[in-house]
N, C-alpha and C positions, 0 to 999 in steps of 0.2 A: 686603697680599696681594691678589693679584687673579685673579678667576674666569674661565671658562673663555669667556664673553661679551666679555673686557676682552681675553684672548688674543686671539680671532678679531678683533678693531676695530684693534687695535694693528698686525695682520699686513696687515688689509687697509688700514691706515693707510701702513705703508712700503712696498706694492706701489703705492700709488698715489702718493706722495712721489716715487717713483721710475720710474713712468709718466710722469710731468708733467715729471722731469730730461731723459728722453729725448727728450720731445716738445719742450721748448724748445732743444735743440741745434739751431745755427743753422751751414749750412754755406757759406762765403765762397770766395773766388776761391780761396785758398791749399787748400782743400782738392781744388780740379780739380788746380792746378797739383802738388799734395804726388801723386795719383794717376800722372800720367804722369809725372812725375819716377821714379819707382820702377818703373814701367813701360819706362820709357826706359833705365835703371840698367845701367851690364856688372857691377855685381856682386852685393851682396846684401843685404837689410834687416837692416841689425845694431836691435833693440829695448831699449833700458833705461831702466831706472827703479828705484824705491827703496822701502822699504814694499808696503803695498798695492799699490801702483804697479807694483812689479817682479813679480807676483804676475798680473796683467792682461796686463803685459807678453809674460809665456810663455806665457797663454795665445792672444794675438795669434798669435807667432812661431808656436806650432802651425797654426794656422789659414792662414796665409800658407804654410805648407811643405806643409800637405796641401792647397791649392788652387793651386799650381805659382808662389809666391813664395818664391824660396828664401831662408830671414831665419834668423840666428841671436839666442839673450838673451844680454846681456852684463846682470849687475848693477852699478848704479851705483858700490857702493862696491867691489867687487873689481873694478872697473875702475881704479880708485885704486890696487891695489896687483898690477898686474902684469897682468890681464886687459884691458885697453886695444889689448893686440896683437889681440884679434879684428881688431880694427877694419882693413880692408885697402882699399887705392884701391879710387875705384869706387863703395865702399857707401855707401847712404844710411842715414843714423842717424836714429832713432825715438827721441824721448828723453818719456817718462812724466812727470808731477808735479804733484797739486793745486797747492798752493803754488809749484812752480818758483824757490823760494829757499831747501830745505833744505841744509844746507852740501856735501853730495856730487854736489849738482849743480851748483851752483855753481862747484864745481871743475873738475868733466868737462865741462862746454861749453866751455871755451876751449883745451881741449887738445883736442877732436872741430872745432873752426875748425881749429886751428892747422896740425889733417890735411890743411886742404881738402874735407873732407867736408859734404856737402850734409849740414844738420842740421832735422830736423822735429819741431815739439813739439805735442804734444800734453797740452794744458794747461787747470788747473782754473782760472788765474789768468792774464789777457792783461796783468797790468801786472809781471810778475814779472822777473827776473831772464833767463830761462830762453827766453818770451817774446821780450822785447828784443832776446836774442842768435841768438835761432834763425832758418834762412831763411826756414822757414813755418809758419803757428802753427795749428793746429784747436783752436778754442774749445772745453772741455767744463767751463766753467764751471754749479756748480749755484749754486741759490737757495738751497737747504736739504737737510740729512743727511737720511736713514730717521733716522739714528740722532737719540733724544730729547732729547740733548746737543747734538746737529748739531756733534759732533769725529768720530768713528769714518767714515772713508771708507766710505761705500753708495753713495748715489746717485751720488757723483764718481765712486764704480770702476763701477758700471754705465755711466754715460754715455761713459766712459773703453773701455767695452768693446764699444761698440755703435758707437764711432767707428773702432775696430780692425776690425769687422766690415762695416763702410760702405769701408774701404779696400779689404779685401781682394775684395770680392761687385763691386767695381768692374774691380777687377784681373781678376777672372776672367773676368768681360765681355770688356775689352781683350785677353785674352791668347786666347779664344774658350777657353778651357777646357771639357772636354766629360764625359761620362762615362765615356767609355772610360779619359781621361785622369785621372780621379781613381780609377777604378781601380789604375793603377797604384801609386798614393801610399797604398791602403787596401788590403790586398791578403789581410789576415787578418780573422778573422770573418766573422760576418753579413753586414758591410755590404759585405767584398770578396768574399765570395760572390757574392750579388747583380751585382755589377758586373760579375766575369770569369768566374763557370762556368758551364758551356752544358751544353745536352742532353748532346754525345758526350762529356762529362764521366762523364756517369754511366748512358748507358741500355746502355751496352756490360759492366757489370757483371750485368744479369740476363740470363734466357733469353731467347729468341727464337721464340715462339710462332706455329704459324701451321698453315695448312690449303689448299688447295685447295677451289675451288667442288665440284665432286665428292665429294666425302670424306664417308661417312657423318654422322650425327648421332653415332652410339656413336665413331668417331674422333674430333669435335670434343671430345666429353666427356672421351676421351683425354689429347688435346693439353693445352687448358686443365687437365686437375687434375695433370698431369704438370709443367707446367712453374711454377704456382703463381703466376700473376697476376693470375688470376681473367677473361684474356681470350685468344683467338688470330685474328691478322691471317686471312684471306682473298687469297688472291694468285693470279695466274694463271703460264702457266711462264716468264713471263722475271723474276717475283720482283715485279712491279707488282700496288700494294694495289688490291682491287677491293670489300673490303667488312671489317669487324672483327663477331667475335661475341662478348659475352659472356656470365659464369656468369647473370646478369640476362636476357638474352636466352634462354635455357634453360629458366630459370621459367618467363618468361612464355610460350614455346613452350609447353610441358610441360602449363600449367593450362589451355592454351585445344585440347587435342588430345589424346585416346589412342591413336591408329593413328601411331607415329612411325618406324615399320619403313619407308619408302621419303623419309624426310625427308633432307636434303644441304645440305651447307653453304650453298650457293647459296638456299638455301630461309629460311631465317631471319639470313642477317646482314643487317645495316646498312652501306647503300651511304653513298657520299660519309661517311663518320665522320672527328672529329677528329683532325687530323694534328700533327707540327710538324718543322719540319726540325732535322737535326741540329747543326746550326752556330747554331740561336736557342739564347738565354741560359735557362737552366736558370727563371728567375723567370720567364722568360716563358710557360713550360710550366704554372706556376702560376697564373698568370694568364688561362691560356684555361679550366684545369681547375674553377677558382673560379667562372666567369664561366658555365659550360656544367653544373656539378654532377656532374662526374667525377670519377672517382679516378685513370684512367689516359689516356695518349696513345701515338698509334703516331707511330712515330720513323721519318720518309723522307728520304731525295735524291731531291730529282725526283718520278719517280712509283714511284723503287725503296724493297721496305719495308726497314727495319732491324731494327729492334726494336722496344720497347715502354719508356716513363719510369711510373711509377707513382707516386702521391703520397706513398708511404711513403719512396721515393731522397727528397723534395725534405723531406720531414719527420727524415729522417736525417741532412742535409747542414745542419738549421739552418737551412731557409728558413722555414719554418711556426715 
């Protein structure tokens, strides 16, 4: 039986088992060369392996499709039985395996030459089989498992996985991949939120708050409780922002003043206030709002107003 002390020693035992795997990965010629080869490729990274293996494998292939490598998994052994036709001119093969001598590899390397396909291993074992046969080899040979046994693949499928990752962050470099560009590959949730939707995504679903310099105080108080923002632009007549006031702006009027009968808009807004134009990214709206301790921004072209984005659109949409 062991305590709750033996827990924590054990955990922090196989995080660092497995710190030490990655840090001794050693990268050689064959790994420049396996990058621009795949780089250079007219077709696509076909990835398999077996086990564990095959398991690292997918999630390689994800990682390579959502940073603009297009790879498909084949697994080793349904590659044996009819799944082989992935395989088309062109592709470069990815082939997984501590060992590199389990019998289903074994098999499938000599029929992935026989394609003529450029084959790369990525291997726990440089004297194997798989090794030997392959054009280029990345060493993710470990010293030792997490596991206490040192049989259950850990440290080999980490090192195995970070070498997947050392490919593809290389690839992206080369290919200049950008963010706009992984937008389009993420295009749901949070994260393709962030990437593609912009202010005139969403400041065009609330009102349009505003006022004239001239306009009483009792009209400002209007405007603002009418349209529910909690703020309205200042504009002059060709629609150019010349000042924003808010419910805050009001208060503090209010406490420092009792004679408010000849007060005007022009009288208590705020000149030069936070802008952002309508074509910046919805997060970047967030980002000035965070940075400045607002809740809301007024939305222009130019020096014409639009509207208003409030922190509650970007709190609705999943950005917060």
């Amino acid at each position: 039986m062991i305590d709750s002390e033996d827990i924590l020693n054990i955990a922090k035992r196989t995080i660092e088992l497995e710190a030490d795997a990655i840090a001794s990965l050693v990268l050689n010629n064959d790994f420049e060369k396996a990058v621009l080869t795949i780089n250079n490729s007219l077709g696509r990274v076909v990835v398999s392996g077996i086990g564990k293996s095959a398991l690292v494998a997918q999630k390689i292939v994800g990682t390579f499709n959502s940073t603009g490598t297009p790879s498909i998994f084949m697994h080793a052994a349904d590659a044996l039985h009819g799944d082989l036709g992935i395989v088309q001119e062109g592709d470069v093969v990815i082939i997984l395996s501590k060992s590199g001598n389990s019998p289903e590899i074994k098999a499938l390397v000599p029929l992935i030459k026989n394609f003529g396909n450029i084959l790369i291993a990525i291997a726990g074992n440089t004297n194997s089989y798989l090794a030997h046969h392959a054009d280029l080899v990345l060493d993710t040979t470990v010293s030792q498992e997490a596991c206490p046994n040192n049989l259950a693949p850990t440290a080999s499928a980490t090192a195995q996985m970070v070498m997947g990752d050392a490919l593809a962050v290389c690839l992206m470099q080369l290919k200049g991949f950008k963010d706009a560009d992984f937008a389009k590959f993420h295009p749901g949730g949070t994260l393709g939120k962030k990437l593609y939707l912009r202010v005139a995504d969403i400041y065009v679903d609330n009102e349009k708050p505003f006022v004239y310099a001239h306009h009483s105080l009792k009209e400002v108080i209007v405007e603002i409780t009418k349209k529910r923002l909690g703020v309205a632009a200042v504009v002059n007549e060709d629609n150019e922002l010349i000042g924003i006031i808010t419910d805050g702006d009001l208060r503090r009027m209010l406490e420092k003043n009792s004679d408010i009968e000849n007060f005007s808009a022009a009288d208590i807004m705020t000149r030069s206030p936070k802008t952002i134009e309508a074509g910046e990214l919805a997060v970047s709206a967030l980002d000035i709002m965070r940075k400045s301790s607002i809740t809301q921004l007024v939305v222009i072209e130019g020096k014409k107003y639009l509207g208003i984005i409030h922190i509650h659109d970007l709190l609705k949409e999943g950005l917060i």
